[in-house]
Backbone as CSV, one residue per row, in Angstrom:
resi,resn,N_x,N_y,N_z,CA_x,CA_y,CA_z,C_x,C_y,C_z
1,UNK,-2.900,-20.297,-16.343,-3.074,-19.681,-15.035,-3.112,-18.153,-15.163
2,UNK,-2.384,-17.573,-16.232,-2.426,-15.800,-16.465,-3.229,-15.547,-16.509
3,UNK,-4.057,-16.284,-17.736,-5.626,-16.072,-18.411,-6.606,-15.709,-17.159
4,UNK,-6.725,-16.822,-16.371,-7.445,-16.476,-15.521,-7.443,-15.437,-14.133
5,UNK,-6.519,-14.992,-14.235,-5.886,-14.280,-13.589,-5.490,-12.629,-13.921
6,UNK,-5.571,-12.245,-15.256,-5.737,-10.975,-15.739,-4.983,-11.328,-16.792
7,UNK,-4.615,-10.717,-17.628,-3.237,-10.860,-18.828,-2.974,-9.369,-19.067
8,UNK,-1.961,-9.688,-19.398,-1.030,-8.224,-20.087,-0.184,-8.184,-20.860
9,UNK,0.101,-6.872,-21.660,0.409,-7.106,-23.236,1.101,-5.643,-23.115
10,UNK,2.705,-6.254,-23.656,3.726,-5.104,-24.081,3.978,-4.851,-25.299
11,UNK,4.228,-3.794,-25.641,4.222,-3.319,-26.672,5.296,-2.632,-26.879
12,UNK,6.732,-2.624,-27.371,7.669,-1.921,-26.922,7.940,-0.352,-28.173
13,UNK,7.170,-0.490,-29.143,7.365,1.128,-30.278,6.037,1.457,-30.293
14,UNK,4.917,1.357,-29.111,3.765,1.748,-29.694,3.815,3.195,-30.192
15,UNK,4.807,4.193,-29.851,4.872,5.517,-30.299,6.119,5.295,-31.449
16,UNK,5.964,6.075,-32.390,7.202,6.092,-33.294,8.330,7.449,-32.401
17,UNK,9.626,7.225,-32.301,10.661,7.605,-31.684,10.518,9.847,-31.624
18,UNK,10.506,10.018,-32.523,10.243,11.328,-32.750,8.491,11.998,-32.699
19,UNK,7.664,11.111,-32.445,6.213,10.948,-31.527,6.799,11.786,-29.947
20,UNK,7.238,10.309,-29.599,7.867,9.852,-28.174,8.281,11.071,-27.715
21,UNK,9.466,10.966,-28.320,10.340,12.792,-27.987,9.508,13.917,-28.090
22,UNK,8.659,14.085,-28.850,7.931,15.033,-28.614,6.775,15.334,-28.057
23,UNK,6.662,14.558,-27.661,5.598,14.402,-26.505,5.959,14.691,-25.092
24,UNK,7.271,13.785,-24.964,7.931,13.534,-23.620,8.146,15.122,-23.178
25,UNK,9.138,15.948,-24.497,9.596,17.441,-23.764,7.778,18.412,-24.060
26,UNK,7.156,18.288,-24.530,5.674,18.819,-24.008,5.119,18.815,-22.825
27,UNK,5.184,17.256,-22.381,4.464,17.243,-21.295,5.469,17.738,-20.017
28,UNK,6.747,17.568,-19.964,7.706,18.075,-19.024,7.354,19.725,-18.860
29,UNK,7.564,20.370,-19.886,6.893,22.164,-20.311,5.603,22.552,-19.576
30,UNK,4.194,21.220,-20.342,3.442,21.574,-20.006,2.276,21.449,-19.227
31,UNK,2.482,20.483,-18.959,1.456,19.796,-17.882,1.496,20.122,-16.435
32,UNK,0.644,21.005,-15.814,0.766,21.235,-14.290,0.742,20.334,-13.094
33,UNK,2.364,19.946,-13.321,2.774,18.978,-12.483,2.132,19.423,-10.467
34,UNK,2.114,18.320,-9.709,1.810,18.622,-8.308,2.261,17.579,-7.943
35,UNK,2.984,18.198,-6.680,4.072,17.585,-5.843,3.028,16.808,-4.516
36,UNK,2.292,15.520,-4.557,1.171,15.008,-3.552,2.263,15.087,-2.249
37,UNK,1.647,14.835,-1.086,1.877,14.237,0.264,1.177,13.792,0.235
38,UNK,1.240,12.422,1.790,0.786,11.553,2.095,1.174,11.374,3.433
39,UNK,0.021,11.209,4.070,-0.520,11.511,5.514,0.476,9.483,6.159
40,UNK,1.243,9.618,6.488,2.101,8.396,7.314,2.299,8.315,8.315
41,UNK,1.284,7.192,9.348,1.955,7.045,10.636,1.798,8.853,11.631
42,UNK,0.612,9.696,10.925,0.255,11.186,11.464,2.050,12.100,10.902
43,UNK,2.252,11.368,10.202,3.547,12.495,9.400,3.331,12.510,8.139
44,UNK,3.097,13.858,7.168,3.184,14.076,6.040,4.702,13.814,5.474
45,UNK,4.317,13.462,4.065,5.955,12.735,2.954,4.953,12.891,2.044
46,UNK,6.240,13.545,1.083,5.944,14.055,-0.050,6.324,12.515,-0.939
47,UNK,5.320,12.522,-1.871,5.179,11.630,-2.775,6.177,11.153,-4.029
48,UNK,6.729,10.438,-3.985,8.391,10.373,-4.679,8.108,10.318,-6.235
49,UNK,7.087,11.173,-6.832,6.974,11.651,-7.959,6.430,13.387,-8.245
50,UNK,6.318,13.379,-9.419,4.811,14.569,-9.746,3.961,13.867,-10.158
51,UNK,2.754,14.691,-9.736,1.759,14.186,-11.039,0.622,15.011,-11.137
52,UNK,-0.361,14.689,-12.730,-1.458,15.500,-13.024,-2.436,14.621,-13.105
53,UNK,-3.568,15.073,-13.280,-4.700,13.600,-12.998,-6.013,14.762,-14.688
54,UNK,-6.031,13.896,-15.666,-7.022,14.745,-16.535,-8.708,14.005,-16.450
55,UNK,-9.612,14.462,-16.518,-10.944,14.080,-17.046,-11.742,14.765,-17.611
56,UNK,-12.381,13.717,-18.535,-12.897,14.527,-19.717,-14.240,14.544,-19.208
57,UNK,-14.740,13.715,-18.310,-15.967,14.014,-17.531,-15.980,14.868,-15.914
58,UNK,-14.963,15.484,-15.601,-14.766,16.208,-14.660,-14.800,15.323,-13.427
59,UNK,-14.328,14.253,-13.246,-14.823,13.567,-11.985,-12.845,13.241,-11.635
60,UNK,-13.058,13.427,-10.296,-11.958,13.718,-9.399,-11.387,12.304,-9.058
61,UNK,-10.540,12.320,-8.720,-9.727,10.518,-8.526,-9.449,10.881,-6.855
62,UNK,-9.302,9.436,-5.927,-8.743,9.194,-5.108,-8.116,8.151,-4.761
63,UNK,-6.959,8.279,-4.582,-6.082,6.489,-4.318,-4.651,7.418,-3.250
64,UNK,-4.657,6.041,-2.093,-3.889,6.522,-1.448,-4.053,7.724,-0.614
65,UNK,-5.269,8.342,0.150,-5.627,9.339,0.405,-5.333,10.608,-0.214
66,UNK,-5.288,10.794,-0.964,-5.123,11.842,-1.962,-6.406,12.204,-3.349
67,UNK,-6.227,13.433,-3.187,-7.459,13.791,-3.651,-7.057,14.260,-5.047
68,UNK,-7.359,14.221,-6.279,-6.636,14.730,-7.295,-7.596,15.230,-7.955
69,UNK,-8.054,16.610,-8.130,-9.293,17.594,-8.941,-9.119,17.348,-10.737
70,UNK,-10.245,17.151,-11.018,-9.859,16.895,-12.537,-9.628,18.607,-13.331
71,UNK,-8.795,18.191,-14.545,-8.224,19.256,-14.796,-8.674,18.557,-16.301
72,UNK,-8.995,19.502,-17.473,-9.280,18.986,-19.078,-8.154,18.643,-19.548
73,UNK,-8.221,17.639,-19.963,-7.090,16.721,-20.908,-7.123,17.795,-22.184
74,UNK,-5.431,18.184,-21.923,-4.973,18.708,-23.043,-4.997,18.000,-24.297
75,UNK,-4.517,19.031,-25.506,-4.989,18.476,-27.136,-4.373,16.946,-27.005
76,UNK,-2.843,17.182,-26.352,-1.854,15.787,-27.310,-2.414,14.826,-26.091
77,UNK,-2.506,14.960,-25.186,-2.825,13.445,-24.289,-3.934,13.441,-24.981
78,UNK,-5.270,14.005,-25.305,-6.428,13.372,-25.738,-5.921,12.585,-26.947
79,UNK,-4.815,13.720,-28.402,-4.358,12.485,-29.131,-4.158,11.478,-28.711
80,UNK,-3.399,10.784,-27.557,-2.324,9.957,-27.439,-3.386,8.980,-26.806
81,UNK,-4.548,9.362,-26.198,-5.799,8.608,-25.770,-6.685,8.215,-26.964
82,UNK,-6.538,8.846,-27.770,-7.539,8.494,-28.853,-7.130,7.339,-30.240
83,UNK,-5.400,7.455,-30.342,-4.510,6.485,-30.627,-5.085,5.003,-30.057
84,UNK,-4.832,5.134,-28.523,-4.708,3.983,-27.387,-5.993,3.407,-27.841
85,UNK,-7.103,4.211,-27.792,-8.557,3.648,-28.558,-8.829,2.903,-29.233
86,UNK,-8.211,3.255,-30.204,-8.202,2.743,-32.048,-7.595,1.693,-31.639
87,UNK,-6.270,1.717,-31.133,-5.925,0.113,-31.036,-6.421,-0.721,-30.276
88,UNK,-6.739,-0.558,-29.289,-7.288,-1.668,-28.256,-8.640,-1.682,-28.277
89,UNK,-9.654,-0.905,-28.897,-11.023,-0.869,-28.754,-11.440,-0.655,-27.770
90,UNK,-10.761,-0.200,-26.475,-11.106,0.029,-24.899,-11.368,1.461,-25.051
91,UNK,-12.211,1.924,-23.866,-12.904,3.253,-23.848,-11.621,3.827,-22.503
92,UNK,-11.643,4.937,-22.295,-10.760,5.576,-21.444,-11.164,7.266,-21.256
93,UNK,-11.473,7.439,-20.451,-12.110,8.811,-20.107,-11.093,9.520,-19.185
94,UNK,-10.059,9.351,-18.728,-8.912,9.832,-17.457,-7.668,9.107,-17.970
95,UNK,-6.773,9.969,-17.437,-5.351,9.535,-17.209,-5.004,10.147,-15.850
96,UNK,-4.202,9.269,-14.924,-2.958,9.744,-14.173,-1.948,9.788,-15.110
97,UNK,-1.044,10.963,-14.956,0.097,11.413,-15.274,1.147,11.401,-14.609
98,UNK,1.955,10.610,-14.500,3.368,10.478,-13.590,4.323,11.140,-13.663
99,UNK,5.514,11.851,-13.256,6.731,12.256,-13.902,8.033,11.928,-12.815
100,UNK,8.385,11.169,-13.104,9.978,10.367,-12.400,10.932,11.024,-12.730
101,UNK,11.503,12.062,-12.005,12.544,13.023,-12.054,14.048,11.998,-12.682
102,UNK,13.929,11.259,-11.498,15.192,10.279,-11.407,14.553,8.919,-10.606
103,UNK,16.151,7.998,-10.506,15.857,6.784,-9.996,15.535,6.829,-8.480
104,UNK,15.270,8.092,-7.952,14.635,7.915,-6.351,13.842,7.849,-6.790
105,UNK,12.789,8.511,-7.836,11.263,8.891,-7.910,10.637,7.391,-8.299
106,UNK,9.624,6.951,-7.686,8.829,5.314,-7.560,7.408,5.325,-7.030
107,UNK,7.259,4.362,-7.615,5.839,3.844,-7.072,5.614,2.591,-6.043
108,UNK,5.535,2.267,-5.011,5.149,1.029,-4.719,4.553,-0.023,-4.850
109,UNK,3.966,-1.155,-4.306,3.281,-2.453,-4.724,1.557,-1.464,-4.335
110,UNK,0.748,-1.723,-5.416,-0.278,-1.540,-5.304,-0.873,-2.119,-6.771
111,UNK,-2.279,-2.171,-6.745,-3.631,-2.515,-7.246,-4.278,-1.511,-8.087
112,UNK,-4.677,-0.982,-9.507,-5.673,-0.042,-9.456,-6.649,-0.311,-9.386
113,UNK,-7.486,-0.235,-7.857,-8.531,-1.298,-7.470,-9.613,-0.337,-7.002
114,UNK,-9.173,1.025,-7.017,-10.378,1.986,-6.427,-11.883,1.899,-6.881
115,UNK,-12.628,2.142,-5.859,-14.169,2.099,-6.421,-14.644,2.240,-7.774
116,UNK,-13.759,3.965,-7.619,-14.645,4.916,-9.182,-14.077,4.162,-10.066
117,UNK,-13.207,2.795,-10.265,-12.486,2.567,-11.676,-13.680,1.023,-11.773
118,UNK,-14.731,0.942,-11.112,-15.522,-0.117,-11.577,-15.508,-1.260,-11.442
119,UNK,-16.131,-2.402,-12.071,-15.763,-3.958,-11.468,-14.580,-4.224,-12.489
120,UNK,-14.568,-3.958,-13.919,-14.043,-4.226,-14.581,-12.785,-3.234,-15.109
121,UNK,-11.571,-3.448,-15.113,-10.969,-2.368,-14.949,-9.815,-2.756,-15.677
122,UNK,-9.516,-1.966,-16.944,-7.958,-2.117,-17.998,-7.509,-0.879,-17.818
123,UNK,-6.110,-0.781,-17.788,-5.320,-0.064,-17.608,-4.665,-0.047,-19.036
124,UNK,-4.525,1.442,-19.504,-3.310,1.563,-20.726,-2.422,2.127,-20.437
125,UNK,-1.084,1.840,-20.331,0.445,2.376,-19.426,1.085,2.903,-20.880
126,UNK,1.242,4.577,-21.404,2.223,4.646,-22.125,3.565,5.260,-21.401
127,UNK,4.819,4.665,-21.925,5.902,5.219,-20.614,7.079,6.198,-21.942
128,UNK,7.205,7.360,-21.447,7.977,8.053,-22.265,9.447,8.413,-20.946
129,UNK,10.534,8.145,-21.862,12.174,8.825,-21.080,12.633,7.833,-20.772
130,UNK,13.525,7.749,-20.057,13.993,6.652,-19.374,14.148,5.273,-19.610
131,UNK,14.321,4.503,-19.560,13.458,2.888,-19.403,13.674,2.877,-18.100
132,UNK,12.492,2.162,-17.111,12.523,2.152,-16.109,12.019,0.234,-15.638
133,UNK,12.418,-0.531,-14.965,12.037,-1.725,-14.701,10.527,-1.646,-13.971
134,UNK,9.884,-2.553,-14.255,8.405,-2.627,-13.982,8.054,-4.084,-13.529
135,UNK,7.827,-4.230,-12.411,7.432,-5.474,-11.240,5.897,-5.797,-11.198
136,UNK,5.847,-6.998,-11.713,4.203,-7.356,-11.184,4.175,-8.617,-10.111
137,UNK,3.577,-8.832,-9.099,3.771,-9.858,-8.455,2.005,-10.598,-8.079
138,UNK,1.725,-11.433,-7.872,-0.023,-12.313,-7.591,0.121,-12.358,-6.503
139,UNK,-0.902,-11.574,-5.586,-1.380,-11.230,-4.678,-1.394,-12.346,-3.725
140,UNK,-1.895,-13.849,-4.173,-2.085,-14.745,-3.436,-1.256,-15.854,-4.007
141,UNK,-0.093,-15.770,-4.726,0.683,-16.466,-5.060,1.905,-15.583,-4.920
142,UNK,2.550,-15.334,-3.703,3.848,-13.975,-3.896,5.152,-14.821,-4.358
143,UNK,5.153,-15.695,-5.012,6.065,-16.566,-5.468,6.140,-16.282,-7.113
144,UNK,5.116,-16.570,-7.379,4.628,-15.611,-9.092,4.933,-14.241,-9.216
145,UNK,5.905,-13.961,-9.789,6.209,-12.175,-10.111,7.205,-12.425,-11.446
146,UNK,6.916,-11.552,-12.088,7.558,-11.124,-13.286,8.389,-9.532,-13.129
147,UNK,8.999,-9.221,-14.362,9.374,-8.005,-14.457,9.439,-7.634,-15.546
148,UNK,9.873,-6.309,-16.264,9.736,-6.332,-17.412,10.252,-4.736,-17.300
149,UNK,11.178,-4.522,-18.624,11.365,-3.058,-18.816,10.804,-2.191,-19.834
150,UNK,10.671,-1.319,-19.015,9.390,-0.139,-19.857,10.364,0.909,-20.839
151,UNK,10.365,0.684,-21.719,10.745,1.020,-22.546,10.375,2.560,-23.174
152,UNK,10.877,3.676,-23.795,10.483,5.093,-24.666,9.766,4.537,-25.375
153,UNK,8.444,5.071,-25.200,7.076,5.014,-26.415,6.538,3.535,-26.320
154,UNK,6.407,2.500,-25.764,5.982,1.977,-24.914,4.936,1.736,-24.689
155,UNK,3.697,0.922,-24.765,2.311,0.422,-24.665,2.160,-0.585,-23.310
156,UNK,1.979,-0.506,-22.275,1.591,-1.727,-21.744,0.420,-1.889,-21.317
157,UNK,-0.483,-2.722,-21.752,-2.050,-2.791,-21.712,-2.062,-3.948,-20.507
158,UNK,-2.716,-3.963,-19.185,-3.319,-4.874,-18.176,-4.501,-4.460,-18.397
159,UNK,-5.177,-6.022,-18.330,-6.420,-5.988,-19.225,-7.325,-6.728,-17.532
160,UNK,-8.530,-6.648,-17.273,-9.003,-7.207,-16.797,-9.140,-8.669,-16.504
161,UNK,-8.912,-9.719,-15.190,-9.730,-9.210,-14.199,-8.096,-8.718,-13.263
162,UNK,-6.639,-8.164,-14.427,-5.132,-8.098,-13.538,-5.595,-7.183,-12.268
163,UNK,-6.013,-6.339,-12.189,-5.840,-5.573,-11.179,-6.573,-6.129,-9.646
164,UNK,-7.163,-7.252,-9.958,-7.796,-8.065,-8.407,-7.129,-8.944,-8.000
165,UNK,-6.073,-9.467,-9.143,-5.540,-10.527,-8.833,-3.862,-10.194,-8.596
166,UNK,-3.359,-9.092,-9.342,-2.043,-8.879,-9.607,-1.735,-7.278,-8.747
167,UNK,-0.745,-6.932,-8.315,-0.174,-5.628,-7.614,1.388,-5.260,-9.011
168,UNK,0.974,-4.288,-9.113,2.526,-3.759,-9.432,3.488,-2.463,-9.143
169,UNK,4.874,-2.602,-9.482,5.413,-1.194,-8.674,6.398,-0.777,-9.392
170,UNK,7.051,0.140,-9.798,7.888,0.659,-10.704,8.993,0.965,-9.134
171,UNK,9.743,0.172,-8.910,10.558,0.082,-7.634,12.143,1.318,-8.006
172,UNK,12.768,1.641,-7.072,13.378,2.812,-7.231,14.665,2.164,-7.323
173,UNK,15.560,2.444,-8.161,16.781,2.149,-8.532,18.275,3.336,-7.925
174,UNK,19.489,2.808,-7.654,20.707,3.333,-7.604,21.418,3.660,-8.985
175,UNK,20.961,2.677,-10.130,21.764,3.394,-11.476,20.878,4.372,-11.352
176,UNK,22.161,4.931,-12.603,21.544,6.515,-13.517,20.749,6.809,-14.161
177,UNK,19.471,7.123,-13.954,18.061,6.958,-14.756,17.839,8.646,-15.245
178,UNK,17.226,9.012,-16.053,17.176,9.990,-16.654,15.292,10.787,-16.142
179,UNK,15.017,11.198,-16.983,13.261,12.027,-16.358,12.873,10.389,-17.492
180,UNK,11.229,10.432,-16.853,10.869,9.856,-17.146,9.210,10.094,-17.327
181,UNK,8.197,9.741,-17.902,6.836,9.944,-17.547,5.835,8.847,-18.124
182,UNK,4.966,8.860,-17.522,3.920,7.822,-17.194,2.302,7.857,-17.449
183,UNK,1.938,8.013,-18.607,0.997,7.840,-18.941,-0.360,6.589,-18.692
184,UNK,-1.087,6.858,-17.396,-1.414,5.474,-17.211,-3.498,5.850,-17.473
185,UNK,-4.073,5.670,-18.438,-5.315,5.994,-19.350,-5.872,4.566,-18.808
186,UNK,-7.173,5.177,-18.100,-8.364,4.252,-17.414,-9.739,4.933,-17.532
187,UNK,-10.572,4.083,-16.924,-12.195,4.448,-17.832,-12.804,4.913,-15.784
188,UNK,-13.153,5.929,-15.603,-13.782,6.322,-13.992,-14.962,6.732,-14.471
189,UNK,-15.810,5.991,-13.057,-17.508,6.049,-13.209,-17.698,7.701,-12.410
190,UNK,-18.835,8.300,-12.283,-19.395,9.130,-11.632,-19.531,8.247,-10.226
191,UNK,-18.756,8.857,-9.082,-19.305,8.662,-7.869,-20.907,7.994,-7.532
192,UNK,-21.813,8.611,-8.474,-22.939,8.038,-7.814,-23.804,7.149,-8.768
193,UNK,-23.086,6.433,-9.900,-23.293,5.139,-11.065,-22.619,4.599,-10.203
């Protein structure tokens, strides 16, 4: 029933530990984090993360009414994209960049189902800091849900057709969670392909 339904594949050392770490305090330094809002019910709320959005073809993302301008993927995410390559043989031209301060900072139940990401659509999740719990639930089966913890250095590949069939949410916790960040590397068409 997965099979047909999308599959997904964890990977819990895809980075070696001193990779990880050094990556993690880079991108905290250097990546020009932005604090989104989101237009609710005609009231703006600020978005219970940061984030950066890169493309190597200059094309801009939108999910959630939010507009995110592409900015050039620095040296080490292009490494850390070009790694993700080699292993999975999947192409990836963009990353969203997440950064989870603490256990308020979350994502909700959603899809990466937007236009520009195509009919066919894999997601590569690398998760650096923290371990943070990670929820997938079937859209038309809400009885089917898994979970799973995301682990420092961390691979989780959802492979096509998960994102039509499956929602997931990195849900916000009361323990003590540390910074965290979110590497999530996908392939976006030109608006007008």
């Amino acid at each position: 029933m997965i099979d047909e339904l999308g599959s997904a594949y964890y990977l819990p050392r895809f980075l070696d530990p001193d990779s990880a770490d050094r990556l993690l305090r880079q991108s905290i330094r250097d990546i020009p984090w932005r604090q989104e809002t989101v237009l609710l019910f005609g009231k703006r709320y600020a978005v219970p993360r940061l984030s950066a959005w890169f493309c190597d073809d200059g094309i801009g993302y939108r999910y959630s009414g939010i507009d995110h301008e592409p900015q050039c993927m620095p040296a080490n995410v292009r490494a850390l994209r070009d790694q993700i390559t080699e292993f999975t043989s999947l192409s990836f031209n963009s990353v969203l960049v997440n950064f989870y301060r603490d256990g308020s900072h979350s994502v909700g139940w959603h899809s990466d189902d937007e236009p520009e990401l195509g009919t066919e659509v894999n997601i590569a999740s690398v998760s650096l800091g923290s371990s943070r719990k990670f929820r997938i639930r079937c859209r038309t089966r809400n009885k089917l849900q898994e979970s799973l913890i995301l682990e420092h250095g961390s691979l989780l590949l959802m492979c096509e057709p998960m994102q039509r069939h499956w929602q997931h949410e990195l849900p916000k916790t009361k323990q003590s969670v540390g910074e965290r960040i979110n590497f999530s590397f996908r392939f976006v068409h030109s608006p007008s392909t």
